[in-house]
C-alpha positions in Angstrom: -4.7 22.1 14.5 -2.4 19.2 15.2 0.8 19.0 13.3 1.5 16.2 11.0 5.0 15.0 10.3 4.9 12.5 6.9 8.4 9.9 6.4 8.4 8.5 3.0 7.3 10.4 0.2 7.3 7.4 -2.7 5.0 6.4 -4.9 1.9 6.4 -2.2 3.9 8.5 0.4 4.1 11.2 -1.8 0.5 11.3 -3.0 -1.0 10.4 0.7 1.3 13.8 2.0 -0.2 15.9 -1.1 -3.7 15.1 0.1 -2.8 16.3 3.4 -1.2 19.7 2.4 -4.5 20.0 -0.5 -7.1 19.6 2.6 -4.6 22.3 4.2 -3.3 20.4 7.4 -0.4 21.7 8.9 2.6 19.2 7.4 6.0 18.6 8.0 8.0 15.8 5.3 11.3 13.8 5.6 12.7 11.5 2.9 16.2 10.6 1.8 15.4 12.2 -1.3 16.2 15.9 -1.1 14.6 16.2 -4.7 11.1 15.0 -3.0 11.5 17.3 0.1 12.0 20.4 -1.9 9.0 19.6 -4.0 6.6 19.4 -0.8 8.6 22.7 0.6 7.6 24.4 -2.6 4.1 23.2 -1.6 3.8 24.5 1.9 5.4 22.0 3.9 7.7 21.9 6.6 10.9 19.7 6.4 13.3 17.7 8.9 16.6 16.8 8.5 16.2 13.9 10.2 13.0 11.6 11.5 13.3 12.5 15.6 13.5 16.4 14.5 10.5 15.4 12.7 8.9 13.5 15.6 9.9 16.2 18.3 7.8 19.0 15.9 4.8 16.8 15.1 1.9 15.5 17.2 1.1 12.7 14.6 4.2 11.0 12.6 2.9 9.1 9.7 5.3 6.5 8.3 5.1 5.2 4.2 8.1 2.9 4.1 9.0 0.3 1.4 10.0 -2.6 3.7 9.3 -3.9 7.6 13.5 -3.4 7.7 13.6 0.2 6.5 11.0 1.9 9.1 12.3 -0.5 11.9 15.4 1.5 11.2 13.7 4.5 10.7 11.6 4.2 14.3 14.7 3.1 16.1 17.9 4.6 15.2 19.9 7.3 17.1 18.5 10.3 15.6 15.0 8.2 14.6 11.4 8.9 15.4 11.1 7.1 18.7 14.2 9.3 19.7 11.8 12.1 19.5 8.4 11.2 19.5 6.3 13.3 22.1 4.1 12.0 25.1 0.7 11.9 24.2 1.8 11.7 20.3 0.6 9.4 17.8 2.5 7.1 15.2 0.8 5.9 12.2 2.6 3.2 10.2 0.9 3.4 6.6 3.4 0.8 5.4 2.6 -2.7 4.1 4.6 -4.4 7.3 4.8 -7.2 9.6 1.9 -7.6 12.6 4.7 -9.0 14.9 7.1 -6.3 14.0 4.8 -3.7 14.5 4.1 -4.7 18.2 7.0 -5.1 18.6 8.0 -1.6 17.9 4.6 -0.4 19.1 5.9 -1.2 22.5 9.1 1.1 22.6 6.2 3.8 20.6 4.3 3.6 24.4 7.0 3.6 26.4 7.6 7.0 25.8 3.8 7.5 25.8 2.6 7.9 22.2 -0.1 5.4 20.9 0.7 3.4 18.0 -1.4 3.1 14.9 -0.7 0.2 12.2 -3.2 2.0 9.0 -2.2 0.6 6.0 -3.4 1.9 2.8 -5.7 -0.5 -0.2 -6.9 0.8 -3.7 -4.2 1.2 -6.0 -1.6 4.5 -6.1 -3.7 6.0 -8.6 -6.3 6.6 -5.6 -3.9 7.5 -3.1 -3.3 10.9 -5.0 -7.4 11.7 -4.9 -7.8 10.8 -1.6 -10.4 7.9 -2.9 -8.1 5.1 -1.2 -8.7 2.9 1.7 -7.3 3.1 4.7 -7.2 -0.1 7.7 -6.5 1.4 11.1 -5.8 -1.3 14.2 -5.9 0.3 17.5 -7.9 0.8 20.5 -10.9 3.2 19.5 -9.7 6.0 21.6 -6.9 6.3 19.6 -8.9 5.6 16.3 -11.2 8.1 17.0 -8.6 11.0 17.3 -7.1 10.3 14.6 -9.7 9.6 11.9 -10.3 13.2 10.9 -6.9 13.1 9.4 -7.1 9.8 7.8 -10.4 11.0 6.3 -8.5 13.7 4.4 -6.2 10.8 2.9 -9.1 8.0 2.3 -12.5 7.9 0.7 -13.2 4.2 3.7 -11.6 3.9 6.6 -12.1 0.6 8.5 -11.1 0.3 12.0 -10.1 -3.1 12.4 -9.5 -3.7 15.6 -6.6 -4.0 18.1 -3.0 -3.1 16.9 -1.6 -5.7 14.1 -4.8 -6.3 12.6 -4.9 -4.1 10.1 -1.4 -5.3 8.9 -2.6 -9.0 9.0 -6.0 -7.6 6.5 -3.4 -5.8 4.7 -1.3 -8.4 3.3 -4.0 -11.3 3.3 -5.7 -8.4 0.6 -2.1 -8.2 -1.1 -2.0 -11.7 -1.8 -5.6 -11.8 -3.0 -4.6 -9.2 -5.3 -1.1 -10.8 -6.3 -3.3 -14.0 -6.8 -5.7 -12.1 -9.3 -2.8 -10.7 -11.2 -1.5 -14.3 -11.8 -4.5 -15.7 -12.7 -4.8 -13.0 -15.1 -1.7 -13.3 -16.7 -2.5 -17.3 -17.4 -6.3 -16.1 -18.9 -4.9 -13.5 -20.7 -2.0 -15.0 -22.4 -4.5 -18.4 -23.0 -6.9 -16.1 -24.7 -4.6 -14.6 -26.9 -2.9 -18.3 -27.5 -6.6 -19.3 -28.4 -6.9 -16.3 -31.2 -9.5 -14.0 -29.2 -9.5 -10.7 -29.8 -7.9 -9.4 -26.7 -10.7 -6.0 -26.2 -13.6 -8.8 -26.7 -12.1 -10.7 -24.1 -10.8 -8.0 -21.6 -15.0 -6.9 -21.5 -16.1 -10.6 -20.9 -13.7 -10.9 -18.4 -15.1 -7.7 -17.0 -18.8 -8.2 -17.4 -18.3 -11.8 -15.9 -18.0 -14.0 -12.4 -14.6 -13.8 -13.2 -14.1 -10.0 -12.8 -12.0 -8.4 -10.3 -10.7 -4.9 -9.6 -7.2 -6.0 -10.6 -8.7 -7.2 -14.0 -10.5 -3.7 -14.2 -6.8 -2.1 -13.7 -4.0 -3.6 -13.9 -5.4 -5.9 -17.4 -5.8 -2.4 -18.5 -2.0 -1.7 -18.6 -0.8 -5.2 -19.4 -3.1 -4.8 -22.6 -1.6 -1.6 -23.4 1.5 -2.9 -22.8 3.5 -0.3 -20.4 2.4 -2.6 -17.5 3.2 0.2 -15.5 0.9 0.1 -12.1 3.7 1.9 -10.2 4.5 -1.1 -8.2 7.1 -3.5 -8.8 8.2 -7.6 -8.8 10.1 -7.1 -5.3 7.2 -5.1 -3.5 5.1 -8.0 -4.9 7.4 -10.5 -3.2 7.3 -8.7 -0.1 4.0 -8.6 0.5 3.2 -12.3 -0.5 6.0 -13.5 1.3 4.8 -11.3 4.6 1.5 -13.5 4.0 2.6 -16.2 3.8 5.5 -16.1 7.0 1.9 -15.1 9.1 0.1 -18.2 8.0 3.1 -20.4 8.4 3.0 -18.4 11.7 -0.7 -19.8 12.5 0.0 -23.6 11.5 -2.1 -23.0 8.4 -1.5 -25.9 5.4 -1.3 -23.3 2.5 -1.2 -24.7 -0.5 -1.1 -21.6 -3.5 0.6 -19.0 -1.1 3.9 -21.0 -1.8 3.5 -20.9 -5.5 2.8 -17.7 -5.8 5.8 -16.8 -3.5 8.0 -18.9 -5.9 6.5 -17.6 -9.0 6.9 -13.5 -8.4 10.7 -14.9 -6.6 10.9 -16.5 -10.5 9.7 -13.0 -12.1 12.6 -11.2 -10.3 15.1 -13.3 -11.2 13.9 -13.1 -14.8 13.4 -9.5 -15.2 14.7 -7.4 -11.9 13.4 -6.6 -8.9 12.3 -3.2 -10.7 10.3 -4.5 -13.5 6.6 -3.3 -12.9 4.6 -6.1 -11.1 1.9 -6.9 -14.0 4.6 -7.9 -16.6 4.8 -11.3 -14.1 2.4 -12.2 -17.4 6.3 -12.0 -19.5 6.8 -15.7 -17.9 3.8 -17.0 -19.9 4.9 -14.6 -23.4 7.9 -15.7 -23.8 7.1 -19.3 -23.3 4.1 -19.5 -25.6 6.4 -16.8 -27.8 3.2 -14.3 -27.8 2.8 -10.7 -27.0 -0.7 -10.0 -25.2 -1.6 -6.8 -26.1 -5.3 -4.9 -26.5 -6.3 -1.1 -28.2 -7.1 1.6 -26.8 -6.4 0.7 -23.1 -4.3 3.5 -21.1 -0.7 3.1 -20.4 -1.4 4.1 -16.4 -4.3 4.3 -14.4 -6.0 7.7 -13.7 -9.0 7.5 -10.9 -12.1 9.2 -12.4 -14.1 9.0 -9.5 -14.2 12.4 -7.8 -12.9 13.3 -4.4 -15.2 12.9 -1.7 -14.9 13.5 2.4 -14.1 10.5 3.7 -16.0 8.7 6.4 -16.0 5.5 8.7 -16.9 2.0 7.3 -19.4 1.0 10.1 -19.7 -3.0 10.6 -22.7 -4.9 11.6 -22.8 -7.4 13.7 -19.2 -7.0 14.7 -17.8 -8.8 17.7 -14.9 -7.6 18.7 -16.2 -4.0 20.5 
């Protein structure tokens, strides 16, 4: 059985590493958090007191970071995982991160012959706990192949994507679909309480509608209860739209909402904090039409109902890239 070494146990960290220790793969953790790494000792998992110990004891290092900065420093310092990564190893980066940075780091990963993996995760956190998340993996298919019966115990769909950097470039141009959704919601929302609907009419005509989307099916849900709490926040929003839209500026392409929405979760953080949960971006329209926007009945987080299945490969017809 190969060894798994896990960095970053946050909000998806954490829940990806469970699903590895529940489907009883051999795991070792490291975070800063000594309060986390206890936890998943408790559980049956190895720790490391530093990411190359972690690298030198594993034969896949999985990486859950919150920023392209943070597992730079996490692959490259001193005492970091390429310091230690084996020959032959693998290096998954699960993060949201940067296509250029990633090859650029990929290429230190090989140098020491491991093979790089960017697999970033799509669903929501409540899904990353059941293992009913989506996983993106860009790599050659060698590579893909020997890793996918672990990524099946994390993910429900697992897409190969391609080459290395693809799957970040997918992941963020879904981020900023998603951070477009929530926006729109929050202006449809907050109109239809303005107008005097009955906000659990509306929610379900929203739903049953051409204008449904999975982020109206979830994160609505908490805005109308009013926690707003999806477990992400405004500056994770931020990141992910601004990664977006620095890869289409990249590509010469004339964007024309990317900027705005860039500007308007930049706006939400200066309003509210960098920690405020990412669905109360709909405070911007409340407190200028002086409303709240709140439903009955509607759950303060999200809990995935669906029930765990083995996860399998997303096949694609008619692709052309293999």
């Amino acid at each position: 059985m190969m060894k798994v070494g896990f960095i970053g146990l946050g909000n998806v960290g954490g829940q990806l590493a469970g699903s590895l220790l529940r489907n009883g793969l051999d795991v070792m953790v490291r975070d800063l958090d000594d309060a986390l790494m206890s936890k998943f000792k408790q559980l049956g998992a190895g720790t490391a007191a530093s990411p190359k110990e972690l690298a030198e004891a594993c034969d896949v290092v999985i990486t859950c970071l919150p920023s392209p900065a943070v597992c730079s420093h996490v692959m490259e310092a001193d005492d970091g995982v390429i310091a230690g990564i084996k020959d032959g190893g693998v290096w998954l980066e699960m993060s949201t991160t940067d296509e250029a940075e990633i090859r650029r780091i990929a290429e230190k990963v090989k140098a020491k012959g491991a093979f790089p993996v960017d697999c970033p995760v799509s669903g929501g956190c409540h899904r990353a706990g059941t293992g009913n998340i989506s996983i993106f993996a860009g790599c050659d298919r060698p590579t893909f192949d020997k890793v996918l019966p672990i990524l099946t115990t994390m993910s429900r769909r697992i897409i190969h994507t391609g080459e290395l950097g693809s799957a970040s470039k997918l992941k963020v141009i879904t981020n900023y679909l998603c951070s477009v959704h929530l926006v729109a919601l929050s202006e449809a929302l907050t109109s239809a309480k303005v107008m005097g609907l009955d906000m659990n009419v509306a929610y379900e005509a929203i739903k049953a509608s051409s204008g449904n989307s999975f982020v109206h099916e979830t994160e609505s849900q908490v805005i109308l209860n009013g926690s707003r709490d999806i477990s992400f926040t405004l500056d994770l929003v931020s990141k992910d739209v601004g990664l977006f839209n620095d890869v289409a500026n990249r590509h010469g392409l004339p964007l024309e909402l990317a900027p705005l929405v860039v500007d308007i979760f930049k706006d939400g953080q200066a309003r509210y904090g960098d920690r405020e949960f990412s669905p109360n971006i709909i405070r911007r329209l409340e407190d200028a039409c002086n409303v709240k926007v709140l439903g009955k009945g509607f759950p303060a987080q999200m809990v995935d109902d669906e029930p765990e299945e083995p996860g399998y490969e997303v096949k694609i017809p008619f692709r052309s890239d293999y």
